[in-house]
C-alpha positions in Angstrom: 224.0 59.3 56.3 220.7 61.0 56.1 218.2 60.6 54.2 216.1 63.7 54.3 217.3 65.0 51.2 216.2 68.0 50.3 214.4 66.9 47.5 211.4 67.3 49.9 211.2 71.1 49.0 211.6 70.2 45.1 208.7 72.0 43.5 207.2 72.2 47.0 205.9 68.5 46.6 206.6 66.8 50.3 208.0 63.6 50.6 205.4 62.5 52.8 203.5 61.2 49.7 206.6 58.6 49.8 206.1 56.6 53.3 209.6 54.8 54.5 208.4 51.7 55.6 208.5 47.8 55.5 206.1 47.9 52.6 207.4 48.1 48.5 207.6 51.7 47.2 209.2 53.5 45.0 212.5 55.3 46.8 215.2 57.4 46.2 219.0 56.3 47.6 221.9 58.4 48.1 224.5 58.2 45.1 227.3 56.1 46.0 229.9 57.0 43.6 230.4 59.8 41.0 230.5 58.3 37.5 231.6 62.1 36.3 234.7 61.4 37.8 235.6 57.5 36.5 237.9 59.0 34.1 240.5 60.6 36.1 243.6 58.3 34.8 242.7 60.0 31.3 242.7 63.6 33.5 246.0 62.9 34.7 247.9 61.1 31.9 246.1 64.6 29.6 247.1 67.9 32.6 250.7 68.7 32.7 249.7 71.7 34.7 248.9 69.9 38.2 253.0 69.4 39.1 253.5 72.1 37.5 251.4 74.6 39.3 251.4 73.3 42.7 254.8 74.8 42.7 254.0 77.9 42.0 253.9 80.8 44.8 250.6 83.1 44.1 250.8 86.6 44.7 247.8 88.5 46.6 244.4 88.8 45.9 243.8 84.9 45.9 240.4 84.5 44.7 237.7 81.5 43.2 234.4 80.9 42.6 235.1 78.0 40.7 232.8 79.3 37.7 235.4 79.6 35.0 235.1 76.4 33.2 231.2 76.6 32.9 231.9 79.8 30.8 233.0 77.5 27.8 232.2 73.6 26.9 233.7 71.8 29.8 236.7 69.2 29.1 238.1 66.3 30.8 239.3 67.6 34.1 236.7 70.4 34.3 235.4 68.5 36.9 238.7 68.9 39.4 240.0 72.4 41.1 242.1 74.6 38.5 245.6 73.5 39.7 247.1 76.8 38.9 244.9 77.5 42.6 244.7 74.3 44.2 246.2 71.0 44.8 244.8 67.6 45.1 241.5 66.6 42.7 239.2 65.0 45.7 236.5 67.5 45.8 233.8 67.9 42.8 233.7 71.2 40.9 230.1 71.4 39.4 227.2 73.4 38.8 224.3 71.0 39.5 224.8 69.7 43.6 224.8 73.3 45.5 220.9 75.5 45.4 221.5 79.0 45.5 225.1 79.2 45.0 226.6 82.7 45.2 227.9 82.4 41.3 227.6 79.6 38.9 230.0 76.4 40.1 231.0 75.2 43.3 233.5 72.7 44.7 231.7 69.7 46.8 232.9 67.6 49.2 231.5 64.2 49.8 233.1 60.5 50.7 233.9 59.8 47.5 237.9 60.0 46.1 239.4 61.7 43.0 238.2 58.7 41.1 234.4 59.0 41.8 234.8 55.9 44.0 233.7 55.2 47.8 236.7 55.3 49.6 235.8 52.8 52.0 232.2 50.7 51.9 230.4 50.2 54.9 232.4 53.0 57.2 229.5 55.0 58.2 231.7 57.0 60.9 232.7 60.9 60.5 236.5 59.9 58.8 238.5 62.8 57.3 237.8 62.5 53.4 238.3 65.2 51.1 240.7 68.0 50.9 241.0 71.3 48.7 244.4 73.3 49.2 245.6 76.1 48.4 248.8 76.4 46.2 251.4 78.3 48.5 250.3 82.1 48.7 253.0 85.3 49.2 252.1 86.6 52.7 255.4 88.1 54.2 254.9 91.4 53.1 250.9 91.2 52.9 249.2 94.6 53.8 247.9 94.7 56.9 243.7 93.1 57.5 244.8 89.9 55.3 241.1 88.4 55.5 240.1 85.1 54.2 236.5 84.9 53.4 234.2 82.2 51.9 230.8 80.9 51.9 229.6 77.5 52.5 226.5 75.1 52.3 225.7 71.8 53.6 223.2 69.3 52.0 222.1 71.3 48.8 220.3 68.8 46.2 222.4 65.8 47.5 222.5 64.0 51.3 222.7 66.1 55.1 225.7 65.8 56.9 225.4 64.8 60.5 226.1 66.8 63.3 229.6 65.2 63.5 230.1 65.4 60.0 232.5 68.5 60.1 233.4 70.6 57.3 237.1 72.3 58.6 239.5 75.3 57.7 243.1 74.5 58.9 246.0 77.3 58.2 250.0 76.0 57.3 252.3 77.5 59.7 255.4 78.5 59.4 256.6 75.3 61.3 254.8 73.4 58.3 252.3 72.0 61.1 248.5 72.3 60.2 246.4 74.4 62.4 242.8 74.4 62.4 240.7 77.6 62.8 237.3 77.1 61.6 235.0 74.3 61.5 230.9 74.0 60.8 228.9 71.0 62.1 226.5 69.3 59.9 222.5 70.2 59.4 219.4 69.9 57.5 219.1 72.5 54.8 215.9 74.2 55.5 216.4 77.9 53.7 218.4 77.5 50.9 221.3 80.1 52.0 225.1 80.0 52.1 226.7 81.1 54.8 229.5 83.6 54.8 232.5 82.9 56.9 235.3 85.8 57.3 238.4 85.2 59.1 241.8 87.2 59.7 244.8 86.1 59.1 246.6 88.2 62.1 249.1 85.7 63.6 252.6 85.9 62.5 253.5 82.3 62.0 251.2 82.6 59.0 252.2 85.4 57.8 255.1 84.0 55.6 255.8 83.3 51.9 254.9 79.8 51.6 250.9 79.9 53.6 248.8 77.8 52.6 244.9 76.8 53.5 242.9 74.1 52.9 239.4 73.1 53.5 238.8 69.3 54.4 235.5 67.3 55.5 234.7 64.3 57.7 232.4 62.4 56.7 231.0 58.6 55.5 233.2 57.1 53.8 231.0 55.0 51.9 229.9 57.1 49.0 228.5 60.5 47.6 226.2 61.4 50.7 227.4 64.0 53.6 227.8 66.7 51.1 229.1 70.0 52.0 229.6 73.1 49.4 232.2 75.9 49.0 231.6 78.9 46.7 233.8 82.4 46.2 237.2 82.0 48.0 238.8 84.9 48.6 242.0 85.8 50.2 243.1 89.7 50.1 244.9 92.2 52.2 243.2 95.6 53.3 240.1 94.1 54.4 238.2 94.7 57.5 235.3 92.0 58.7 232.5 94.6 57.6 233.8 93.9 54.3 230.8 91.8 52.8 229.6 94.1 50.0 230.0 91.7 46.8 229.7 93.8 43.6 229.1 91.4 41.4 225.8 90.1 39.8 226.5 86.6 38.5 224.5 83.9 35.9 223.0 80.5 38.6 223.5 77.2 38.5 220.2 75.3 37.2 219.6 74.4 40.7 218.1 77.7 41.4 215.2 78.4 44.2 213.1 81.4 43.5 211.2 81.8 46.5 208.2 82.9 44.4 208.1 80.7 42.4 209.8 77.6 44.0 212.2 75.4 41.7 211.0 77.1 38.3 212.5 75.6 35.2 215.9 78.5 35.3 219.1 77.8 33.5 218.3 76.5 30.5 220.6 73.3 29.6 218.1 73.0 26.8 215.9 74.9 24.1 213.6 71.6 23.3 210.0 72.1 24.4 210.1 67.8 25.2 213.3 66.5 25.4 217.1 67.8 27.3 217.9 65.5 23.6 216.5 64.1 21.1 218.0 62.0 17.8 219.9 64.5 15.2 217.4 62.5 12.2 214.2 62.7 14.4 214.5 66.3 14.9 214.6 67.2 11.1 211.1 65.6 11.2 210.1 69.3 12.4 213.1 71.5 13.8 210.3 74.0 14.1 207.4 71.9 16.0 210.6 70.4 19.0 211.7 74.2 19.8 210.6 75.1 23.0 209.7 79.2 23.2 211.3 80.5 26.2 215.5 80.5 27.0 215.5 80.6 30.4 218.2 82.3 32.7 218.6 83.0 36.7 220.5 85.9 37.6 222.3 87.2 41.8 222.6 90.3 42.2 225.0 90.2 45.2 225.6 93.8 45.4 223.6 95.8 47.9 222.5 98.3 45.4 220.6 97.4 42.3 222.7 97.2 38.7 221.7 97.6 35.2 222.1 94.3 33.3 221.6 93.1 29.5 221.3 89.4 28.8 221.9 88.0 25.5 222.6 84.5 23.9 224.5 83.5 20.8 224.4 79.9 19.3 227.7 78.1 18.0 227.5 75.4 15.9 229.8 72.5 16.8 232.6 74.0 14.3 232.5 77.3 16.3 230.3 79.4 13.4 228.3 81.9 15.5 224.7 80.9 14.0 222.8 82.7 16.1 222.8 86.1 18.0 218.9 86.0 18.9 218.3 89.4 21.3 219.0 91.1 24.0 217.0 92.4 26.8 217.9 95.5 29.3 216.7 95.9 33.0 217.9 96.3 36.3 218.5 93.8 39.1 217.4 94.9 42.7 219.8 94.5 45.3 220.2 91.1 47.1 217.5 89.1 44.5 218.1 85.6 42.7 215.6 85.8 39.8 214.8 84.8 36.4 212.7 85.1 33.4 209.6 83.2 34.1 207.2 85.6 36.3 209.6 86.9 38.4 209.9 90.0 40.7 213.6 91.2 40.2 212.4 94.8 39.4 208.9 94.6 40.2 208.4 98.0 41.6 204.8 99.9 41.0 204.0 99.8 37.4 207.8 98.3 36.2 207.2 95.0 34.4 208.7 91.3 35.0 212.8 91.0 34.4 213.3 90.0 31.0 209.6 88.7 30.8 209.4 88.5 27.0 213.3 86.6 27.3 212.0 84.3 24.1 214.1 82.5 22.5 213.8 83.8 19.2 215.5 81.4 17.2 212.8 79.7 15.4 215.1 76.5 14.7 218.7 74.5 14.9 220.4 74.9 11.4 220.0 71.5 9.8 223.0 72.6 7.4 226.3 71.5 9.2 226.5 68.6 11.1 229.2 66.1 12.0 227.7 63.1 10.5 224.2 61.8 9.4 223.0 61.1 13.0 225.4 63.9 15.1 225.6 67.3 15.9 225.9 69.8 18.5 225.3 73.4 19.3 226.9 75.8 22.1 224.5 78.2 24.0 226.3 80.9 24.9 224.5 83.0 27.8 226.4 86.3 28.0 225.2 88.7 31.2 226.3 92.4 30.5 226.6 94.6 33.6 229.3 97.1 35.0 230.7 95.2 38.0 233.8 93.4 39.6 233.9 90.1 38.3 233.0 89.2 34.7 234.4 85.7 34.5 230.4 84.6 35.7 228.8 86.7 33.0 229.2 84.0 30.7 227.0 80.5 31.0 227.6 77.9 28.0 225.9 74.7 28.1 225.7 71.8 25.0 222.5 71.4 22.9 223.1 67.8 21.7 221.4 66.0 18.7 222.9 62.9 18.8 220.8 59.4 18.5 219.1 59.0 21.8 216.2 61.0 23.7 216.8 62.4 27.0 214.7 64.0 29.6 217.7 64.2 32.2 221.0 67.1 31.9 223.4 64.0 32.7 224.2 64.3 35.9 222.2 63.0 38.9 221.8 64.1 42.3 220.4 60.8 43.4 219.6 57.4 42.7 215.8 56.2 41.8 214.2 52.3 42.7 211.9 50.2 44.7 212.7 49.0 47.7 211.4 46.2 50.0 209.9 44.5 47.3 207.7 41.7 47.9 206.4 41.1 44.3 208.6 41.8 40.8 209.0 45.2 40.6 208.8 47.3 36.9 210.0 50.9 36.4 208.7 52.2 33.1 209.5 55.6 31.5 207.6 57.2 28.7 208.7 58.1 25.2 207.1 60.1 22.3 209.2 59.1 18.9 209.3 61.4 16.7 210.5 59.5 13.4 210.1 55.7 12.4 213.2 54.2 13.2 215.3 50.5 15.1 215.2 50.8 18.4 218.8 50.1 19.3 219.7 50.1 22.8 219.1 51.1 26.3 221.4 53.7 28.4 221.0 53.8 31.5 223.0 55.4 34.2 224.3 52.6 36.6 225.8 55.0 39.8 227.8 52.7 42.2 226.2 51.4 44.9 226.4 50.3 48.9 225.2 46.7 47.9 227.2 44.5 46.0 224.8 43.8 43.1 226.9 41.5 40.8 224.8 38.6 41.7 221.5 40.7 41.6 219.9 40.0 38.4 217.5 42.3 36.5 215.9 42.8 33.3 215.8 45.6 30.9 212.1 45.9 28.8 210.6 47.7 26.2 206.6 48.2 26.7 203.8 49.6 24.2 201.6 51.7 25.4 199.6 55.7 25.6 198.7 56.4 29.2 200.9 53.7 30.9 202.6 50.7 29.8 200.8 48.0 28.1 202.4 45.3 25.7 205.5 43.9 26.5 207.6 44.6 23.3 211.1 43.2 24.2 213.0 42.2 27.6 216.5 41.6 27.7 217.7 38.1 29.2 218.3 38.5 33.4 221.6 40.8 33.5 224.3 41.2 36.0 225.2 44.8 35.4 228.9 46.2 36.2 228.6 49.5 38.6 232.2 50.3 38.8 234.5 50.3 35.6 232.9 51.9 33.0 234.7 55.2 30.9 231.3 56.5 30.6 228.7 57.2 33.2 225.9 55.5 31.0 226.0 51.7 30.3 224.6 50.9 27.0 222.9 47.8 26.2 222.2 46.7 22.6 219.4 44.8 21.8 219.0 41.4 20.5 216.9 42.2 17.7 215.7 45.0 15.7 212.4 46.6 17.4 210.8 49.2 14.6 208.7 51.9 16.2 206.3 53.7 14.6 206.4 57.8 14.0 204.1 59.5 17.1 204.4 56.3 18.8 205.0 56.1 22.5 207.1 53.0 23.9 208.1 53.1 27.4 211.7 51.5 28.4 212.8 50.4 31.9 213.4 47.6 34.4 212.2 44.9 35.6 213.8 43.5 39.2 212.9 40.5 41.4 212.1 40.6 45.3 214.6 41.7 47.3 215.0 43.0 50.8 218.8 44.0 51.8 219.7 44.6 47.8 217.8 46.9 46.2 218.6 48.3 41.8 218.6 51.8 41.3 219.6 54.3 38.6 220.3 57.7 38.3 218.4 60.6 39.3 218.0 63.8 38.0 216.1 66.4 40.1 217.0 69.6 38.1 214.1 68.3 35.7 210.5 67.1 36.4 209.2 64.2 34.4 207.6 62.8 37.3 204.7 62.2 35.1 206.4 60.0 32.1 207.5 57.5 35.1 205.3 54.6 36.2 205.7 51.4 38.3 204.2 48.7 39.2 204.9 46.6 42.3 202.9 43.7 41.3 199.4 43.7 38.9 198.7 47.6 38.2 201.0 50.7 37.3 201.1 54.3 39.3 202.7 57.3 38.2 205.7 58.5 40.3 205.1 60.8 43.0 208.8 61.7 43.3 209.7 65.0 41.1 212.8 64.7 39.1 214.0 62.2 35.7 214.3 58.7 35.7 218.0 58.6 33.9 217.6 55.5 31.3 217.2 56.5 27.9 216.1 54.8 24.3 219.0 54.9 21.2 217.7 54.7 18.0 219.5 54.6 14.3 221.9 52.5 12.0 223.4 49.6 13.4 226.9 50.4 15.4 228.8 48.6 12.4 231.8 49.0 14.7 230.5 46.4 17.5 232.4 43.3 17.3 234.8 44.1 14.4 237.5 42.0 13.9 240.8 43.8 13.4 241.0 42.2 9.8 244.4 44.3 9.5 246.8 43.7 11.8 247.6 47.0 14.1 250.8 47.4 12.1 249.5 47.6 9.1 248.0 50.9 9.5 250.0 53.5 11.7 247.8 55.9 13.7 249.6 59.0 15.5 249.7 60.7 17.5 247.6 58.2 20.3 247.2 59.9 22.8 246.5 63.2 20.7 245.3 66.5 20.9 243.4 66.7 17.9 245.4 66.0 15.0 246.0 62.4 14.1 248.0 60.9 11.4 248.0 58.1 9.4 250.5 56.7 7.8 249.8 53.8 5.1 252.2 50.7 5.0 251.9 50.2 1.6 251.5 51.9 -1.3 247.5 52.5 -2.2 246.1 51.1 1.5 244.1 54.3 1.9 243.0 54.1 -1.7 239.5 54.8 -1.6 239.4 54.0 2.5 236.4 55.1 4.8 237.2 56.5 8.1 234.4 56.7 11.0 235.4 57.6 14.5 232.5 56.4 16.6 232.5 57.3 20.8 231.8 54.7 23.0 228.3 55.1 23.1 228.2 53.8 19.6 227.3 57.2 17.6 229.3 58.3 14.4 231.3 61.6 15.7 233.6 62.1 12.7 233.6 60.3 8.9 235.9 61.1 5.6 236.4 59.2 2.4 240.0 60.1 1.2 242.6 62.7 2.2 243.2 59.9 5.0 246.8 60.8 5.8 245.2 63.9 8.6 242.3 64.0 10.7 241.5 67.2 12.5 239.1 66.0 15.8 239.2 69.4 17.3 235.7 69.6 17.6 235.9 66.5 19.5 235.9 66.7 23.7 238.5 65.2 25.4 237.9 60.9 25.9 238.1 57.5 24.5 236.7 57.0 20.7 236.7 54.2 18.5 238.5 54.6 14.7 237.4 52.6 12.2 239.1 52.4 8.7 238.0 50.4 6.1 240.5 49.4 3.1 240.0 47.2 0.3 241.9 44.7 2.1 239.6 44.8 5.4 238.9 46.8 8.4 240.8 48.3 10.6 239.2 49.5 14.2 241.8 50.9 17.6 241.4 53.0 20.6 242.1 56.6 20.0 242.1 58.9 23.1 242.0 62.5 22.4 243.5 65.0 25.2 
């Protein structure tokens, strides 16, 4: 593993301000698991298409860029190959660990298995680990030139691959005996690029109906480090190896590199000025004062010759009611540019002015008017590119707006983990909160990654400070905790207070950690380096705080509201009592009284496992429609006149 990430280019800050040595500091670790991924039994048990479509034969042109499901709200399995392309689920599809992809999604590989898991702790040596193949392809009568073409990066926001860490192509014959004919050795990303890799498909024992390829890596088996990223697969007869033009201008990832302006904040996951989230109740306080004044976008022109584009976005509420259809703005894109809205030079020719420079958002608040319950709501931003070119299946970016009952400065997925290391004092990691309404502090999230250490004998504290410019007063800490890395159906673990802690309107608390001396074991959280808050985060390695040095967000988060009534219920009914189907469902869930009058009058919440209320209904119990709901595990809750009734449901 190496630990130059390339986190030392974020925002061009240098890591040097972090010095790697025996003394205590704050650092940053390689992820060792992916917690996206814990909930691949539900994937499985909820896709009939894998089997189904890894049977299939495919027909010529073969082609992904694996940006299809960020063009809607993403689902459970989004995060896996489409299987009507590819078998096997080991590599990551995502849109948040390559920089400067081609189009928007990539698939990752990494030493991590379909699960999220490490596939083998402690084996540092290149081992072959993940695998993306190709459903069988049609080549018998192929036209001549069958080319295979892709592009490639190693490293990108996440951990270098060694030198021997290989990322290799390998052809099925028609012998059924693997043949490899490609392979890249590992290296420190210094520029940013992708590499393009063509390669013809000439020999006859692969020209057959049947072909397959597939793309495997070697690598550490020990976590998510020795990452390696593929992007725009494409497999097509009548090609030639000069064929490289790419007409196609596509929406970016958020982890987009401007070169004039660095890591700018592009792709917008969030229209807040403060907060990626913020609770549903505190935002009423002033839906106009939170709304941030810019909606910002990254566009690739990958064509060599510039294109006329349009960009546009429409806002959804969570029942799928456009709300919203704030502007649009015309210009072209020069050949060859990656560029955005905020003081860029996509067009900037003599007197033309800045792409989309006055790309405001325009929408001068969320509708407070339709929600899902008192403290819940969502809204889809839909980003739609319009321009005359071959591929429109990138021309659409969609990402959540969520008003829920926590605040958030991180998108929810990290790229690496945050904590001291060789501590020689007690250690505290503090991160700073403005709250917005008077409300109960609640609980804690915090993203708990896997990690290289066994840590369930590794106590730490969770704490709650007062304070304006740093922490101050202690306001709670939570008994010493042994914290569970591995098991959880969500990638946050949530830990409810004690007590009830009020907190004062335009009051800052700061919530964190606090961690004994340790030397071999070291606590860390998740990372997010797509968003700098660098300056809300302090710690303090003994008597005085300092602000981090290290750009990115510190993923622990406060949860404010009502008390989770759900926590602890007794199933005062017994489970036959009250018939619930379908469970596993698709949306539509029945229930069925066993006697006459048991829904009389009933309340019905269904709470996720975070605790929030995503659905409620007095009466009419007999259907619920949870449509609106994404695929996972929730919590029902029905309460009769005879008690309460709480189960499972999983929604597919």
């Amino acid at each position: 593993m190496n630990n130059n990430l390339i986190i030392k280019h974020f925002f061009f800050v240098c890591l040097v301000l972090m010095v790697f040595g025996a003394t205590a500091q704050e650092r940053l670790f390689d992820l060792n698991g992916n917690q996206r991924l814990s909930n691949y039994e539900e994937y499985l048990r909820s896709s009939t298409a894998i089997s189904r479509a890894a049977d299939d034969t495919l027909d010529l042109p073969f082609f992904d860029d694996f940006s299809e499901s960020f063009s809607r709200l993403r689902n459970l399995g989004d995060d896996y190959p489409n299987p009507s392309l590819w078998q096997g689920n080991t590599v990551y599809v995502n849109n948040h660990m390559a920089i400067n992809p081609i189009s928007q999604g990539v698939a990752t590989f990494d030493g991590l298995n379909e699960r999220g898991r490490a596939y083998a702790f402690g084996l540092s040596v290149p081992t072959l680990s993940d695998s993306l193949t190709s459903n069988c392809i049609r080549l018998a009568s192929a036209p001549d030139t069958v080319y295979l073409s892709f592009f490639y990066q190693a490293q990108g926001m996440g951990n270098a691959p060694e030198f021997e860490d290989l990322l290799v192509l390998e052809f099925k014959d028609t012998a059924e005996r693997w043949q490899q004919v490609w392979d890249a050795n590992g290296y420190i990303l210094e520029d940013f690029k992708f590499n393009r890799v063509m390669i013809p498909i000439l020999d006859e024992r692969y020209l057959f109906d049947g072909f397959q390829f597939r793309f495997t890596n070697y690598a550490s088996l020990s976590g998510n480090v020795d990452h390696w990223h593929i992007d725009y697969v494409e497999l097509d007869g009548g090609r030639t190896k000069t064929d490289t033009v790419i007409r196609d201008v596509a929406q970016m990832s958020q982890t987009s590199f401007v070169p004039e302006l660095g890591y700018a904040q592009t792709g917008t996951y969030s229209l807040l000025k403060e907060y990626a989230s913020m609770p549903w109740q505190h935002y009423q306080e002033n839906v106009e004062g939170f709304m941030g004044d810019t909606a910002y976008m990254v566009l690739r022109n990958n064509d060599t010759t510039a294109l006329q584009t349009s960009i546009s976005l429409q806002i959804f509420d969570h029942t799928g009611a456009l709300r919203y259809d704030v502007l649009e703005r015309e210009a072209p894109v020069f050949a060859g540019r990656i560029c955005g809205n905020e003081q860029n030079t996509c067009n900037v020719i003599g007197g033309s002015s800045n792409f989309f420079s006055n790309f405001d958002s325009d929408v001068p608040s969320f509708p407070t008017d339709q929600e899902i319950s008192s403290d819940s709501t969502f809204f889809e931003l839909h980003f739609t590119l319009g321009v005359n070119d071959n591929l429109s299946v990138n021309d659409v970016r969609v990402e959540k707006q969520e008003f829920y009952n926590y605040y958030a400065y991180d998108d929810g997925t990290a790229e690496a983990a945050y904590g001291l290391g060789e501590l020689e004092n007690v250690g505290r990691v503090a991160v700073k909160y403005n709250i917005k309404k008077q409300d109960i502090l609640r609980s804690i999230q915090l993203y708990l990654n896997p990690v290289e250490f066994d840590l369930s004998q590794v106590p730490v504290k969770l704490a709650v400070w007062f304070g304006n410019e740093q922490p101050e007063d202690t306001l709670w800490t939570s008994p010493s905790l042994f914290l569970n890395y591995t098991d959880h159906i969500n990638y946050f673990y949530h830990y409810f207070l004690d007590r009830e802690l009020q907190v004062n309107a335009n009051s800052n608390i700061w919530v964190g950690w606090i961690q004994q001396p340790a030397t071999n074991q070291k606590f860390s959280i998740g990372f997010d380096q797509r968003t700098d808050n660098s300056d809300k985060v302090f710690y303090n390695l003994g008597t005085t705080w300092s602000q981090s040095s290290i750009p990115g967000s510190v993923m622990i988060r406060p949860v404010f509201g009502q008390e989770y009534s759900w926590v602890g219920v007794e199933e005062n009914e017994k489970p036959s009592q009250l018939l619930i189907y379908p469970n596993p469902s698709t949306g539509t869930v029945h229930l069925q009284e066993q006697y006459v009058g048991q829904l009389t009058n009933a309340t019905l919440q269904v709470f996720d496992l975070s605790g929030r209320t995503v659905h409620q209904q007095t009466g009419n119990l007999k259907t619920l429609t949870l449509d609106q709901l994404i695929s996972g595990t929730y919590i029902l809750r029905v309460e009769t006149v005879k008690g309460i009734f709480t189960q499972r449901l999983i929604l597919q």
